[in-house]
C-alpha positions as a Markdown table, in Angstrom:
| # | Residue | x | y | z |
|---|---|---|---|---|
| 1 | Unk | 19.7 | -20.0 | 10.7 |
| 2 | Unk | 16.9 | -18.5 | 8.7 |
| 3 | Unk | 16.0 | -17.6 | 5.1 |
| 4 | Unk | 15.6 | -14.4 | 3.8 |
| 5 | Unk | 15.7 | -11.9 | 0.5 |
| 6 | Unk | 19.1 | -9.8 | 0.7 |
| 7 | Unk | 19.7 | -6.9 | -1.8 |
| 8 | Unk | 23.4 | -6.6 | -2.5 |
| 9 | Unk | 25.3 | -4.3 | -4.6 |
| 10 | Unk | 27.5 | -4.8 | -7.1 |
| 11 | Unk | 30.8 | -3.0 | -8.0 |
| 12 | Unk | 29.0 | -1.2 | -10.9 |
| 13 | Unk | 26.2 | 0.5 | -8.5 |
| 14 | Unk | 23.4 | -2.1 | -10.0 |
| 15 | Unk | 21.7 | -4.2 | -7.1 |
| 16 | Unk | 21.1 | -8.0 | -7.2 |
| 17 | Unk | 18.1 | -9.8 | -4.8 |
| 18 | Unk | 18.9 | -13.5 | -3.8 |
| 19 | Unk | 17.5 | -16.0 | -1.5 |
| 20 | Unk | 19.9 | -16.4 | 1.4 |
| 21 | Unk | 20.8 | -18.1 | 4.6 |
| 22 | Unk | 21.4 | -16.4 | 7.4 |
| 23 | Unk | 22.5 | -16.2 | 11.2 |
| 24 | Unk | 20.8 | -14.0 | 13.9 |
| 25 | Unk | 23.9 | -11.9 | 14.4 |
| 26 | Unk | 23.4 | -11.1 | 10.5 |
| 27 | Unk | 20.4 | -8.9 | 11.5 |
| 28 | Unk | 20.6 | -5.2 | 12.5 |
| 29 | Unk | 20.1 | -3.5 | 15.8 |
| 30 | Unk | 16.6 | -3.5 | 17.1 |
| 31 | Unk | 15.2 | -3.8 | 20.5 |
| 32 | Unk | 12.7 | -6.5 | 19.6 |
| 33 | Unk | 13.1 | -10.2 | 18.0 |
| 34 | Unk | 10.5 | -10.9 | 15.6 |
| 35 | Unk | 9.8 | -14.2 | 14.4 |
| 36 | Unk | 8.3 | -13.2 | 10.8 |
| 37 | Unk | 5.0 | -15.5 | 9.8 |
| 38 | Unk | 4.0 | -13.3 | 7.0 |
| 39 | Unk | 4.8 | -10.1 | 4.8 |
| 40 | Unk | 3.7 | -8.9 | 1.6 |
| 41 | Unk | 5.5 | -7.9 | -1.9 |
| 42 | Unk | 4.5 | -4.3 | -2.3 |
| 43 | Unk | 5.0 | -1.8 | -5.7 |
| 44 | Unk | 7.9 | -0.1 | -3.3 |
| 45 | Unk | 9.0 | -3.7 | -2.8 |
| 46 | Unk | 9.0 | -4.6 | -6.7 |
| 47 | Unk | 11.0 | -1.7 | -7.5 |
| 48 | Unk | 13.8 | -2.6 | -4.5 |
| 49 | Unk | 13.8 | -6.6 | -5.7 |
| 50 | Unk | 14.5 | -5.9 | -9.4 |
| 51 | Unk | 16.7 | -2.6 | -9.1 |
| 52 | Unk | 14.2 | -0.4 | -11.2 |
| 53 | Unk | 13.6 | 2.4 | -8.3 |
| 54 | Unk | 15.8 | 4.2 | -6.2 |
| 55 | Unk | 14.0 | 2.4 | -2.7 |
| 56 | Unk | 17.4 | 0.8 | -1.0 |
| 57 | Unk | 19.5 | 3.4 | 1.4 |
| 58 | Unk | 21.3 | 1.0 | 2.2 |
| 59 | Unk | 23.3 | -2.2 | 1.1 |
| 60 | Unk | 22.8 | -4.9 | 1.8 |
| 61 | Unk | 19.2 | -4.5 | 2.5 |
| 62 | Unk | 16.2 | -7.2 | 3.3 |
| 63 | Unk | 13.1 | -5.6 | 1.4 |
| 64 | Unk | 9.8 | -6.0 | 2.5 |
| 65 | Unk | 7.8 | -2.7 | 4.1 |
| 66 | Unk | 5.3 | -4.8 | 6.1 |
| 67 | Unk | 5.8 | -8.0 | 8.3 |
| 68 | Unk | 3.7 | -9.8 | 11.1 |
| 69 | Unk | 4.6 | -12.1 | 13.1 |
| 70 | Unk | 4.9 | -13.1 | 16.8 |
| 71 | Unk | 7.8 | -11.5 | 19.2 |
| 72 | Unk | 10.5 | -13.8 | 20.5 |
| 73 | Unk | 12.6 | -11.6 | 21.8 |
| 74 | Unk | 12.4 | -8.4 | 24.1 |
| 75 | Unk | 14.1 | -5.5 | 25.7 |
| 76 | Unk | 11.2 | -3.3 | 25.6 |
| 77 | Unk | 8.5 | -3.0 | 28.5 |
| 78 | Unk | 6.1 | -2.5 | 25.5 |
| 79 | Unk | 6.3 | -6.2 | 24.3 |
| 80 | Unk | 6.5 | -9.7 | 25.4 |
| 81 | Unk | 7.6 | -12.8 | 23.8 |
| 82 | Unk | 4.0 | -14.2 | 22.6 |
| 83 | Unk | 2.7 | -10.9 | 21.6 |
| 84 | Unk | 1.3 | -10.8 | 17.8 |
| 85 | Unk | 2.3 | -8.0 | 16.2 |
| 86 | Unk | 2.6 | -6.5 | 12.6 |
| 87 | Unk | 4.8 | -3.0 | 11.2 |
| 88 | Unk | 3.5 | -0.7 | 7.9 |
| 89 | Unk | 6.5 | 1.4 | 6.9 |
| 90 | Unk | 8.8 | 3.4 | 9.6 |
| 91 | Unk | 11.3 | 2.5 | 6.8 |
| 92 | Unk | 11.6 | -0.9 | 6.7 |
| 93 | Unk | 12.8 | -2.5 | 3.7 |
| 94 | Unk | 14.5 | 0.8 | 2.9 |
| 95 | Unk | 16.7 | 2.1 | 5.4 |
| 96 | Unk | 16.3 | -0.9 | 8.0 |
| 97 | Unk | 16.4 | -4.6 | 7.0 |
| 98 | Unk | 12.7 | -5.5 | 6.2 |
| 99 | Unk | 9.7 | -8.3 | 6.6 |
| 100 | Unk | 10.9 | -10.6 | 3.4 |
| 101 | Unk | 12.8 | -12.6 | 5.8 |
| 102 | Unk | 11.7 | -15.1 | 8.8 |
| 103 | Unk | 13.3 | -13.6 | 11.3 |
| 104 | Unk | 13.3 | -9.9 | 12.0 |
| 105 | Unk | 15.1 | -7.6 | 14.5 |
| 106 | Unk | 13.1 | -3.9 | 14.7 |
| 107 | Unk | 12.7 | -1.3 | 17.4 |
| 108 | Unk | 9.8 | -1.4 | 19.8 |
| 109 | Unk | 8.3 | 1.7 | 18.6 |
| 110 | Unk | 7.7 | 0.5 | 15.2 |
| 111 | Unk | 5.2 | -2.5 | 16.0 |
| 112 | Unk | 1.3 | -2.5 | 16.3 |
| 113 | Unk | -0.4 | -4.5 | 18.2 |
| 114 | Unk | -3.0 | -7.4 | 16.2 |
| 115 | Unk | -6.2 | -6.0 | 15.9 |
| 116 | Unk | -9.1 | -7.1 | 17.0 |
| 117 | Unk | -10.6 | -9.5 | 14.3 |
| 118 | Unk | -7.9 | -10.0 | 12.3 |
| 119 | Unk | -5.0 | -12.8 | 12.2 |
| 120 | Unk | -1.7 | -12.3 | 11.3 |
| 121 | Unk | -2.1 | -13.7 | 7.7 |
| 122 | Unk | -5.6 | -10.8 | 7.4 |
| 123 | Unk | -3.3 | -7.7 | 8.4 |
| 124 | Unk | -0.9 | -8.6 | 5.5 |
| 125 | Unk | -3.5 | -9.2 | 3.0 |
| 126 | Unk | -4.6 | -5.6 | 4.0 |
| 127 | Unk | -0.6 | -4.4 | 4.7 |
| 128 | Unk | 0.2 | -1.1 | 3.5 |
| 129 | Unk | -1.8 | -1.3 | 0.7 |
| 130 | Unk | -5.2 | -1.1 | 3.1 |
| 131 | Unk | -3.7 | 0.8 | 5.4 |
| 132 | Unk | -2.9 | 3.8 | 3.1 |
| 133 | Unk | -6.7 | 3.1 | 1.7 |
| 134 | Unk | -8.0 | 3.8 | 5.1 |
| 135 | Unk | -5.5 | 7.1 | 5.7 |
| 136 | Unk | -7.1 | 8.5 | 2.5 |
| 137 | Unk | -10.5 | 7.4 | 3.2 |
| 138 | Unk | -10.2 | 8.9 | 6.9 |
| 139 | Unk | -8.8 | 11.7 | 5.2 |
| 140 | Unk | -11.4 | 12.5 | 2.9 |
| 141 | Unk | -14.0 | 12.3 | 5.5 |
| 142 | Unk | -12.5 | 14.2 | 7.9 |
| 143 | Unk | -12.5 | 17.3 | 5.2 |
| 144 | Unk | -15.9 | 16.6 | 4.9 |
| 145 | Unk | -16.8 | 14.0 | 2.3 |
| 146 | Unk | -19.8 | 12.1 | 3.1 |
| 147 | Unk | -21.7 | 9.3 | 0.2 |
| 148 | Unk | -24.0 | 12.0 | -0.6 |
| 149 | Unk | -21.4 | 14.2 | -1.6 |
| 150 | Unk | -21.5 | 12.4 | -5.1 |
| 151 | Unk | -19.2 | 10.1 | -7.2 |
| 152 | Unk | -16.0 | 9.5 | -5.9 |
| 153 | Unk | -12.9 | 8.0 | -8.5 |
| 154 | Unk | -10.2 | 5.3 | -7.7 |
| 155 | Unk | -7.5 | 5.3 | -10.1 |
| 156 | Unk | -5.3 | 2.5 | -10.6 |
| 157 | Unk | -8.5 | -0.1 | -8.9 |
| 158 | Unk | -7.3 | -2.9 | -9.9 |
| 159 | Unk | -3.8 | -2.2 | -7.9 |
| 160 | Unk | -3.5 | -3.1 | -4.0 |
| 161 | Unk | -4.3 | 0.5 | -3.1 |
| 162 | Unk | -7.2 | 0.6 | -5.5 |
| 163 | Unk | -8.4 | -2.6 | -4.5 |
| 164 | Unk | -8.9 | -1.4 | -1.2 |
| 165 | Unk | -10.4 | 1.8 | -2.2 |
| 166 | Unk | -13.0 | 0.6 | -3.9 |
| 167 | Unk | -13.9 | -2.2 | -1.0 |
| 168 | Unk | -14.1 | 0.3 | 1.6 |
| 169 | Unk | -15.6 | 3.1 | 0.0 |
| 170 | Unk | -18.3 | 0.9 | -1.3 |
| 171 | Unk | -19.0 | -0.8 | 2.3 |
| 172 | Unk | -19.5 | 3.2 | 3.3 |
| 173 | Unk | -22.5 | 3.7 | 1.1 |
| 174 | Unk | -20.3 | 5.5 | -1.8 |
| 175 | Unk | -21.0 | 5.4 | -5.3 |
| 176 | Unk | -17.3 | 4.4 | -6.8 |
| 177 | Unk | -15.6 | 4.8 | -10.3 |
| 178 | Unk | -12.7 | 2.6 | -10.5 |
| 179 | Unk | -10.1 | 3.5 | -13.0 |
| 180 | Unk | -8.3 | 0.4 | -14.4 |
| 181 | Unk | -6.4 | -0.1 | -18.0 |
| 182 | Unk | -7.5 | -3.1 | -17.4 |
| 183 | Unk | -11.0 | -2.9 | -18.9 |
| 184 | Unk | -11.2 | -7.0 | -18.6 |
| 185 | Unk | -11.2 | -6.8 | -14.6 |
| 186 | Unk | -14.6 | -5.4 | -15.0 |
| 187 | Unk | -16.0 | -8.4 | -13.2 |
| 188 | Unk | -13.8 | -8.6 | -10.2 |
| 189 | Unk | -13.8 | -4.5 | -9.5 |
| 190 | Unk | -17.8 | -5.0 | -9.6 |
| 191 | Unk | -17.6 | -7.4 | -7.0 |
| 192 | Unk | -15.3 | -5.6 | -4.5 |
| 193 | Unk | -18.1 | -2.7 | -5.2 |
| 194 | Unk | -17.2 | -0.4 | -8.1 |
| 195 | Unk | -20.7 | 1.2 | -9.7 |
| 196 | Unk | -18.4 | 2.1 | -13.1 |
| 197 | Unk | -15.4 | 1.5 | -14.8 |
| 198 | Unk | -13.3 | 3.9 | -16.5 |
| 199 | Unk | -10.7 | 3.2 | -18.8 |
| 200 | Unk | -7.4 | 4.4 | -17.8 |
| 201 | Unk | -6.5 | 6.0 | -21.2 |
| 202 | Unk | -9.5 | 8.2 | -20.1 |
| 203 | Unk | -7.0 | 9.9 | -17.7 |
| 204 | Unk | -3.5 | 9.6 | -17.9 |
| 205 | Unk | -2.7 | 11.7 | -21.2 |
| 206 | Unk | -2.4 | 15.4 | -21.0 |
| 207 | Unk | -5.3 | 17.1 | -20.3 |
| 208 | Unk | -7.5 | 20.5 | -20.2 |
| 209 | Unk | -6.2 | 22.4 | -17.1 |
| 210 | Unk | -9.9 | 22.4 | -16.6 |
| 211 | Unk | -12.2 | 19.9 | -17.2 |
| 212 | Unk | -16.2 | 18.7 | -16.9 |
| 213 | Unk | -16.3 | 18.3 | -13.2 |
| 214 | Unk | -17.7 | 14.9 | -12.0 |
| 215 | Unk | -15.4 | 14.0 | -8.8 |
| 216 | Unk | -16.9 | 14.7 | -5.2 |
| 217 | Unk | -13.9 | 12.8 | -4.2 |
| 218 | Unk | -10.7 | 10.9 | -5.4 |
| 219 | Unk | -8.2 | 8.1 | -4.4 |
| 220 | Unk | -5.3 | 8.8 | -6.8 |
| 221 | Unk | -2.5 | 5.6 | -6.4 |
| 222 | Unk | -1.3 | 6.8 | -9.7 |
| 223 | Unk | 0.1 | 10.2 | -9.9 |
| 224 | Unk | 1.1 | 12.1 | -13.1 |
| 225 | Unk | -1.1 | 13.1 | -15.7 |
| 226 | Unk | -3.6 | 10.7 | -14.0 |
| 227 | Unk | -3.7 | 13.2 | -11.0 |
| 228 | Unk | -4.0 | 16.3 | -12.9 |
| 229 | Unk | -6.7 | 14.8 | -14.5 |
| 230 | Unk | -8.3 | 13.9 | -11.6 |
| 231 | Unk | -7.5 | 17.3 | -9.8 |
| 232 | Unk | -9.2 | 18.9 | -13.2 |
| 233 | Unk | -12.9 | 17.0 | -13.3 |
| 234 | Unk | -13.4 | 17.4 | -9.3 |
| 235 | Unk | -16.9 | 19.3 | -8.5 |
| 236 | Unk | -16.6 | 22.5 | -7.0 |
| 237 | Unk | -15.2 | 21.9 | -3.5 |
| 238 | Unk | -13.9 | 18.0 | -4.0 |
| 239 | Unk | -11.3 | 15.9 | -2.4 |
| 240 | Unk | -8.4 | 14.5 | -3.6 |
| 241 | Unk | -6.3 | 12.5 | -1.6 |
| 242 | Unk | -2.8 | 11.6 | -3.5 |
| 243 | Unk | -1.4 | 8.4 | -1.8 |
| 244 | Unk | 1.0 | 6.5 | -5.3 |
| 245 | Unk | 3.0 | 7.5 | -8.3 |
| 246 | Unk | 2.6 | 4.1 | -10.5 |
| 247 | Unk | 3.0 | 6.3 | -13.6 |
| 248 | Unk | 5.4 | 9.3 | -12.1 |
| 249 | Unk | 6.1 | 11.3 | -9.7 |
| 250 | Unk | 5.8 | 14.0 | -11.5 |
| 251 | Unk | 2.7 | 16.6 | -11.5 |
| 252 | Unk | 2.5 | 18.9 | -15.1 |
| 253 | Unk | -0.5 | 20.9 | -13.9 |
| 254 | Unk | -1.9 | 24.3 | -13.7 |
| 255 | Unk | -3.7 | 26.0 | -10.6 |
| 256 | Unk | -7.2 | 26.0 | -11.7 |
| 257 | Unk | -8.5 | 23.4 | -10.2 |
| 258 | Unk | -7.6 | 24.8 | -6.6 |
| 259 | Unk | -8.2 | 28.7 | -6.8 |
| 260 | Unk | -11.8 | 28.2 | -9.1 |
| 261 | Unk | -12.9 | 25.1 | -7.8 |
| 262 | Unk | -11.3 | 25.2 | -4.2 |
| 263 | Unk | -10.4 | 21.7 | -4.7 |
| 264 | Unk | -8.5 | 20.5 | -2.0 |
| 265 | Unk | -5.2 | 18.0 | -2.6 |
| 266 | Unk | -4.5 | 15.8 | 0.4 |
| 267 | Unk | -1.4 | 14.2 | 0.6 |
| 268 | Unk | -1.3 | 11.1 | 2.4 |
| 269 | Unk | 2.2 | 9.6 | 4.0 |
| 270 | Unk | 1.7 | 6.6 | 5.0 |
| 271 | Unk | 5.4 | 5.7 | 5.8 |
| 272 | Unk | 5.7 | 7.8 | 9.6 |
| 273 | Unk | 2.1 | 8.1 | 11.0 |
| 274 | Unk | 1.9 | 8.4 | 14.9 |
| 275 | Unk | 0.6 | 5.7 | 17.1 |
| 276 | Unk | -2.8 | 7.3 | 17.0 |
| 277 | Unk | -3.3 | 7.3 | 13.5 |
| 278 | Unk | -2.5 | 3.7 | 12.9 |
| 279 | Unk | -4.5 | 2.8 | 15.7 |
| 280 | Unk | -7.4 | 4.2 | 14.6 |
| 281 | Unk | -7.1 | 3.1 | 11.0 |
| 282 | Unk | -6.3 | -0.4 | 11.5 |
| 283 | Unk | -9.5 | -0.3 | 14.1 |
| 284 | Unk | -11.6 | 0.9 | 11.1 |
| 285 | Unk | -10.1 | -1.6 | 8.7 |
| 286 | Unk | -10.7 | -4.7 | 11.3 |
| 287 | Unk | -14.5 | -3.6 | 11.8 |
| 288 | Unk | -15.3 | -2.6 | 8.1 |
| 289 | Unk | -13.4 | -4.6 | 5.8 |
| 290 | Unk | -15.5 | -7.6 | 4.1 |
| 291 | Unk | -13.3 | -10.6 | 5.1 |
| 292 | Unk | -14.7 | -12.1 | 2.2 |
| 293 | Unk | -14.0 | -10.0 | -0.3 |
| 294 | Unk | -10.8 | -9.4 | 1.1 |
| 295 | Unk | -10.2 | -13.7 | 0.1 |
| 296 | Unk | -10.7 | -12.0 | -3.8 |
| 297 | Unk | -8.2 | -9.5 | -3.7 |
| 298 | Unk | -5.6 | -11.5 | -2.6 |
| 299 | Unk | -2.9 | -14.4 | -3.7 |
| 300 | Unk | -0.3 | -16.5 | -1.5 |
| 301 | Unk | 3.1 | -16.8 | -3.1 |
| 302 | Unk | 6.1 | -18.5 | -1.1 |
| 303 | Unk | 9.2 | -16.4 | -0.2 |
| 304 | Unk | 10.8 | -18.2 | -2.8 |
| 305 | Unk | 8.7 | -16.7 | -5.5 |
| 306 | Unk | 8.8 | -13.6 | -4.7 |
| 307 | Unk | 11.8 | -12.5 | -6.6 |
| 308 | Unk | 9.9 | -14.0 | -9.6 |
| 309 | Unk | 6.9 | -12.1 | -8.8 |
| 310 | Unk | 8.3 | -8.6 | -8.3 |
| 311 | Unk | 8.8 | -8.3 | -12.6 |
| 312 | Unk | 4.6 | -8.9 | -12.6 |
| 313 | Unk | 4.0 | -6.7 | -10.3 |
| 314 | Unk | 5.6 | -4.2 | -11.8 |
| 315 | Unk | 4.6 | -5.1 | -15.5 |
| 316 | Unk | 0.9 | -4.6 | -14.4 |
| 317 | Unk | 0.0 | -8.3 | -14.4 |
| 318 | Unk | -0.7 | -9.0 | -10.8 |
| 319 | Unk | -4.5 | -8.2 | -9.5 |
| 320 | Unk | -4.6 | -7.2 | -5.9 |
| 321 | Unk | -2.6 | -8.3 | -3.2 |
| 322 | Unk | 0.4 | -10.9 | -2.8 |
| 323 | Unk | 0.6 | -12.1 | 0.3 |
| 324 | Unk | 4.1 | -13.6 | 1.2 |
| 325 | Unk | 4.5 | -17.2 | 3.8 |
| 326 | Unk | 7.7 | -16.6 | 4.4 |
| 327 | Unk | 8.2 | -20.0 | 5.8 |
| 328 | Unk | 7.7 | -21.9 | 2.4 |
C-alpha cells in the first residue's frame, strides 16, 4: 500500500481532496511503474486540491502535474527498473492520476530522462514552473530577443514562473523588471536578479490600448489586464511570451499594439511539447540554472501538508516553489 492525495466528488458536483491509502491495483493503466520520490504543488494543482478551478476531468483523480522518481516497473523498451526519471504535464493530475502520490502508474512516452546535473529533488524545484520559464525564454530568443534588445518585464516574479524568469533571464545578461504586488519581496527578487521592481497595481487595471513603450521583451504568468498592459508598453518590435492566467483568462484588449508596433504574442503550452523540446529545455535549465539560488526559491512541505498549503498558494502567500517529499 501507498499514500496518496485523491480528489473525489460529491453528489452535489463539489470535489473533496483527502489523504488516502491505497493498493497498486487502485492506480490506472500505464505501461511504466513509477515509484514517486518527489512532486511539486503547482497554481493548476491549488485550484484541483481546493475545488476553485475547473482542472479535474475526471473523478476520482490524484493531482499533482509533475513527479520524479525512479521506475520500478516496465513494459516499455524505453525504460528500466533503476532509471531516474521525471514528467511536466501530458495531463497528469488532470485527466490521468498524478505525482501527489508515492506510487505512480504512467505511460512510457510521458517520462524524461534525469538530466545531467540535476537530482530528482533539483528537477521538481524547477518542475513545470522552470520548465515553462525556459519554453518562454527559448521562445523569445528564438524570435530574436537578445540582452541588448533592452528591458525585459516578468509579471507575477514573485510566483514559481516568475521566479524562474527572473533567475534565468538575469544569468543571460538581461536587464529584468519583475512585477510583484508584493512590493516587500524587493529583497529576495534582487537576489534571484531583478534590476527593478514594479508594483503590480502598475499593470493590472484597465489601461490605454496604447501606452509609453518600455518592454523589449515580456514573461506574462498573469494574463488579463496584466497582459494587455504588457502587450501596450512593448517597444516597437517586442516579445511577449504569455505562459499563466493568475488573474484571468480573459484578454479585454484592442489591436494596437500588434498592427503599429508589430509586437509579437507568443503563446507558450507547456502541457504537450515533443520530446525535442523538453529535451532541449531541461538541457538549458541543468547548465544555466544557479543551483544556489534555486535553494532561495524554494520550500519542502510533506505530502501531508499539501492540502493545507494549496489555500496559500492560491491566496498569494507562498514565495516561489513548494517542493513536495511525498514520503513524509
Amino acid at each position: 500500500m501507498f499514500d496518496a492525495i485523491l480528489i473525489r466528488q460529491r453528489e452535489d458536483q463539489s470535489s473533496e481532496a483527502a489523504l488516502c491509502r491505497l493498493e497498486a491495483d487502485d492506480l490506472p493503466p500505464g505501461d511504466v511503474l513509477v515509484r514517486v520520490e518527489w512532486s511539486t504543488l503547482n497554481y493548476k494543482d491549488a485550484l484541483a486540491i481546493t475545488g476553485k478551478g475547473a482542472v479535474i476531468r475526471q473523478f476520482p483523480m490524484v493531482p499533482g502535474i509533475d513527479l520524479a522518481g525512479t521506475v520500478a516497473e516496465s513494459d516499455s523498451p524505453d525504460w528500466q527498473p533503476g532509471d531516474r526519471v521525471l514528467i511536466n504535464g501530458w495531463g497528469i493530475g488532470e485527466a490521468h492520476w498524478g505525482g501527489l502520490t508515492q506510487m505512480a502508474r504512467v505511460r512510457s512516452a510521458w517520462l524524461t530522462a534525469l538530466p545531467d546535473g540535476l537530482d530528482l529533488r533539483q528537477t521538481m524545484a524547477i518542475g513545470t514552473a522552470g520548465y515553462t520559464a525556459m519554453l518562454s525564454l527559448v521562445a523569445l530568443e528564438r524570435h530574436g530577443l537578445t540582452p541588448d534588445s533592452g528591458d525585459v518585464l516578468v509579471t507575477g516574479a514573485s510566483g514559481g514562473v516568475g521566479s524562474f524568469a527572473v533567475m534565468l533571464l538575469a544569468r543571460r545578461g538581461y536587464r529584468v523588471v519583475a512585477s510583484t504586488g508584493r512590493v516587500e519581496e524587493r529583497a529576495y527578487l534582487e537576489r534571484l536578479g531583478a534590476s527593478e521592481i514594479l508594483p503590480r497595481a502598475e499593470l493590472d487595471k484597465p489601461g490605454r490600448p496604447l501606452d509609453k513603450a518600455r518592454w523589449a521583451g515580456v514573461i506574462d504568468s498573469v494574463g488579463s489586464h496584466t497582459l494587455v498592459n504588457a502587450c501596450a508598453q512593448t517597444q516597437m518590435d517586442g516579445l511577449v511570451a504569455a505562459c499563466g492566467l493568475a488573474q484571468g483568462m480573459d484578454f479585454p484588449a484592442t489591436v494596437a499594439p500588434f498592427i503599429l508596433r508589430g509586437v509579437s504574442l507568443l503563446g507558450i503550452n507547456s502541457v504537450f511539447r515533443p520530446h525535442a523540446e523538453r529535451t532541449e529545455a531541461w538541457s538549458r535549465l541543468a547548465a544555466e540554472l544557479d543551483l544556489d539560488r534555486l535553494e532561495q526559491t524554494t520550500t519542502d512541505i510533506g505530502l501531508s501538508g499539501a492540502i493545507a498549503a494549496a489555500g496559500d498558494l492560491l491566496s498569494g502567500q507562498v514565495r516561489g516553489r513548494l517542493v513536495v517529499d511525498v514520503n513524509r
